[in-house]
N, C-alpha and C positions, 0 to 999 in steps of 0.2 A: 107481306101478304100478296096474293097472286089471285086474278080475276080472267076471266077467259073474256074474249073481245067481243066474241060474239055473241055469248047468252047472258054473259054481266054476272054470269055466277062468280062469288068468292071462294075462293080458301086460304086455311090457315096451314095448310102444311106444305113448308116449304119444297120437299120432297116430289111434288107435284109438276109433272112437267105439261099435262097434257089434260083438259076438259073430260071429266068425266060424262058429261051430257053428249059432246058431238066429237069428241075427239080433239079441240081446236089446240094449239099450243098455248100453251098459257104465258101471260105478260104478268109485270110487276106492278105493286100498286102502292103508290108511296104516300106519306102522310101529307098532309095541308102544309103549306108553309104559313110559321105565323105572321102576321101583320103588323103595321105599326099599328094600327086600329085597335088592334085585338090590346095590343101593349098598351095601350094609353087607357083603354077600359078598366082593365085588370089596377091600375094606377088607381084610376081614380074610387074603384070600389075600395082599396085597403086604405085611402085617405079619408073617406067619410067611417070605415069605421076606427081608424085613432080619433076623429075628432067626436064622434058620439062617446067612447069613453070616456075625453076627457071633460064632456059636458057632464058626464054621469058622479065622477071625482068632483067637481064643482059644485053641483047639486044638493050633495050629500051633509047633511045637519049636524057642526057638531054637539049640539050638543045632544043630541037623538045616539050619537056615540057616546058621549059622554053618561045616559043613563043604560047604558048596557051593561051587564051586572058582567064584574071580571072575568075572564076565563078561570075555571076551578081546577086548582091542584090540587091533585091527590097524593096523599100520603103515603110513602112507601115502608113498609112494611118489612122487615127484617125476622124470617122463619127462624124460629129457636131450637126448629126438629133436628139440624146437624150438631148442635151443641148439645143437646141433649143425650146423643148417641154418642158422641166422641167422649163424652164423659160417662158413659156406663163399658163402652168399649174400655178405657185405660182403667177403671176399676176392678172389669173382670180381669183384664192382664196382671194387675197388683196382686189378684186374689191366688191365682195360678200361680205365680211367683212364688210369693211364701208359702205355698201349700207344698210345693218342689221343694224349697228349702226343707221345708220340713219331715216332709218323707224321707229325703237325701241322707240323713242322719240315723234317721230308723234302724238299718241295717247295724251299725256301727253300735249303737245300745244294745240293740240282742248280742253280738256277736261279746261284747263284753259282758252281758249279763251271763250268758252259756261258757264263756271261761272261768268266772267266778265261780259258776254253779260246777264245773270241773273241777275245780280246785279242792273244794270242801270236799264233793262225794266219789271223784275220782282219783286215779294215780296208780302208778306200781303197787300190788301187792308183795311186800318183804314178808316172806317167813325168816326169823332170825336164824333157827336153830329148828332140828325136829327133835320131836322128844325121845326119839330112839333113833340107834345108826340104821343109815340109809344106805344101801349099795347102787350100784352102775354104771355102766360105762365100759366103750372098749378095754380091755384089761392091759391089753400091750400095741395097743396102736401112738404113733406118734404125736406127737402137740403140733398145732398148728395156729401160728400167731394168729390173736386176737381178732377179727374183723370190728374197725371202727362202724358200721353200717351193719351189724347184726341186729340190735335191736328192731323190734317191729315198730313201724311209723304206728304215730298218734293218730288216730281216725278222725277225724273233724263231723263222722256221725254213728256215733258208738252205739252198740243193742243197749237196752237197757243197767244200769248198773246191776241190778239184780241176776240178766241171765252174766254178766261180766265174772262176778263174782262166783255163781257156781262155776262158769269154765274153770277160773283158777283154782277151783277148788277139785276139780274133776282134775284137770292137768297133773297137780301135787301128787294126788292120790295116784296116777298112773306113774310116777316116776318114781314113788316112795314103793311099790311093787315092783319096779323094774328092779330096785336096787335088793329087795330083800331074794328076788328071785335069781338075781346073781352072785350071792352069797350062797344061796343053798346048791347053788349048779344046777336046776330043772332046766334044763335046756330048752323042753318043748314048750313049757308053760311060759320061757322067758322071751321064746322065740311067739307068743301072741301077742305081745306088745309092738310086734314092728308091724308096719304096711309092707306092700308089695314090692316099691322102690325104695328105700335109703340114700341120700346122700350121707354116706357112714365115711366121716374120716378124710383118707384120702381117695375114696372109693365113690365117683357120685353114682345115685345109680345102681347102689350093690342090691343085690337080690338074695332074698331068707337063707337061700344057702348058702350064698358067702358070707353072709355074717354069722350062722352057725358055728360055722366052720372055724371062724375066729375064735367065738367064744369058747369052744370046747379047747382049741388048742392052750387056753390061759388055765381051764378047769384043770387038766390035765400036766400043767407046772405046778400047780401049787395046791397043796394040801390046805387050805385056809383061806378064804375073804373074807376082809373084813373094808366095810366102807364107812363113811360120816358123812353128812350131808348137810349141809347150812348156808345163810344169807342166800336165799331160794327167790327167784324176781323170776315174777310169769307174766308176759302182756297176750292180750289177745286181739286177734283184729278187728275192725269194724263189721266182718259178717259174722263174728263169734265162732265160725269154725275153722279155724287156725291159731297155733301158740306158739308164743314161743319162750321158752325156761332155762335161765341161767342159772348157776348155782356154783360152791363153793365144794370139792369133792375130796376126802382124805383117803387114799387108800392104804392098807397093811395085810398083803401077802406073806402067808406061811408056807414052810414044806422046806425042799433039799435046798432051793431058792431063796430068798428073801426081798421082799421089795416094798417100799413103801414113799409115799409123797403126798403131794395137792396140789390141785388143778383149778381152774375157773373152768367148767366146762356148760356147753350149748345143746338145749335137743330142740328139735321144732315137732310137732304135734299137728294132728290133722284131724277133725271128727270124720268120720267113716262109718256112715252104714248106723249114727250113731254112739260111734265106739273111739274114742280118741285113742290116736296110733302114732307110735314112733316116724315121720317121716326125715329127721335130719340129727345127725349124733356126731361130735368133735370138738375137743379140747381149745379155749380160746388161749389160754394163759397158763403156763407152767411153773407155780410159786417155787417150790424146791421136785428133789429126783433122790433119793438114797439105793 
């Protein structure tokens, strides 16, 4: 602390060099020094109070302690609220559990119950035999081995058995025409049974007039067709407009020529507009050739 000499004013900021009142420099102003005096006072007050304490310890009655009622413990108390929860929590986990389990399986019961239910009311429809010769087929195109992967895949979600059934029944009927129509050689009437494109044979792709063109050249050898037609297998796809018919083919050409045999042969079918159409024609398998 700093006092000015002259006016006795104080301050606290050391900062201060000079009396705000007259100007004066300012001096320093130091604490008291202490005393023995002062030492031996301080002494003696902290010794009368230990010894008032320990008159006050001395004083004290016991038995005036002795009837003072014990200090009271209380009872501690243990909340049941987390055990209660932790055990509705691992319940519902058990309950979810086997309720997964048991959905998990679900799928696997239908899926066996809808192949049974397959079994009895679905499948390849076999015609054995027709009950009259059936004609068709390129007349003199070449055989072309078998394709293992001709058959149409199984649909895993079929139209109804019902419209199933008419397709194959529609398919038959348009093949069992194709053949009576190329027996009799109508050309024009034979040539509505194809669509636009063909995969015919060796020909993908052929177009109404080269397949005309074929047939009229076989019309034109032979004074005579004659066809047979049997073990007839027709699947259709899971949108129902698509086919495909395999069958068992004899043929017996007359005229200057003569030719006769049987075939496994393949047509794929397409509805259009409607109207199921020739779109694929060729021989899987060649049993015999004369």
């Amino acid at each position: 602390m700093k006092y000015c000499p002259n006016c006795q004013t104080q301050y606290t900021d050391e900062t201060l060099k000079f009396c705000l009142q007259d100007g004066t420099p300012l001096a320093e102003q130091f604490a008291e020094p202490v005393t023995s005096a002062a030492l031996d006072e301080d002494q003696t007050v902290i010794s009368d109070r230990k010894q008032k304490l320990w008159n006050d310890m001395q004083a004290r009655d016991p038995q005036t302690e002795a009837a003072l009622p014990p200090p009271v413990q209380r009872e501690v108390r243990t909340s049941k609220t987390p055990w209660i929860i932790l055990t509705a929590l691992l319940t519902s986990l058990l309950v979810a559990a086997g309720a997964w389990l048991y959905f998990r399986n679900q799928p696997d019961e239908t899926a066996k119950a809808s192949n049974s239910s397959n079994r009895q009311t679905g499948g390849n429809s076999v015609l054995n035999k027709s009950p009259s010769p059936t004609p068709g087929a390129n007349l003199t195109a070449d055989v072309i081995p078998a394709n293992p992967n001709s058959a149409a895949d199984e649909s895993d979600s079929p139209p109804p058995p019902a419209n199933r059934d008419q397709a194959r029944d529609d398919v038959s009927k348009r093949i069992y025409d194709w053949t009576t129509l190329t027996e009799s050689g109508e050309i024009d009437e034979l040539m509505g049974n194809y669509a636009n494109r063909v995969d015919y044979y060796l020909k993908p792709g052929a177009s109404p007039e080269y397949i005309r063109n074929d047939k009229l050249r076989a019309f034109s050898e032979f004074d005579s067709i004659e066809f047979e037609i049997d073990n007839m297998n027709v699947e259709v796809d899971r949108s129902g407009e698509e086919a495909t018919a395999e069958f068992d083919k004899s043929w017996n050409f007359g005229g200057q020529t003569r030719s006769e045999g049987k075939v496994r042969q393949q047509m794929k079918l397409k509805k259009i507009d409607g109207v199921w159409l020739i779109t694929g024609e060729r021989d899987l398998k060649l049993y015999y050739k004369r």
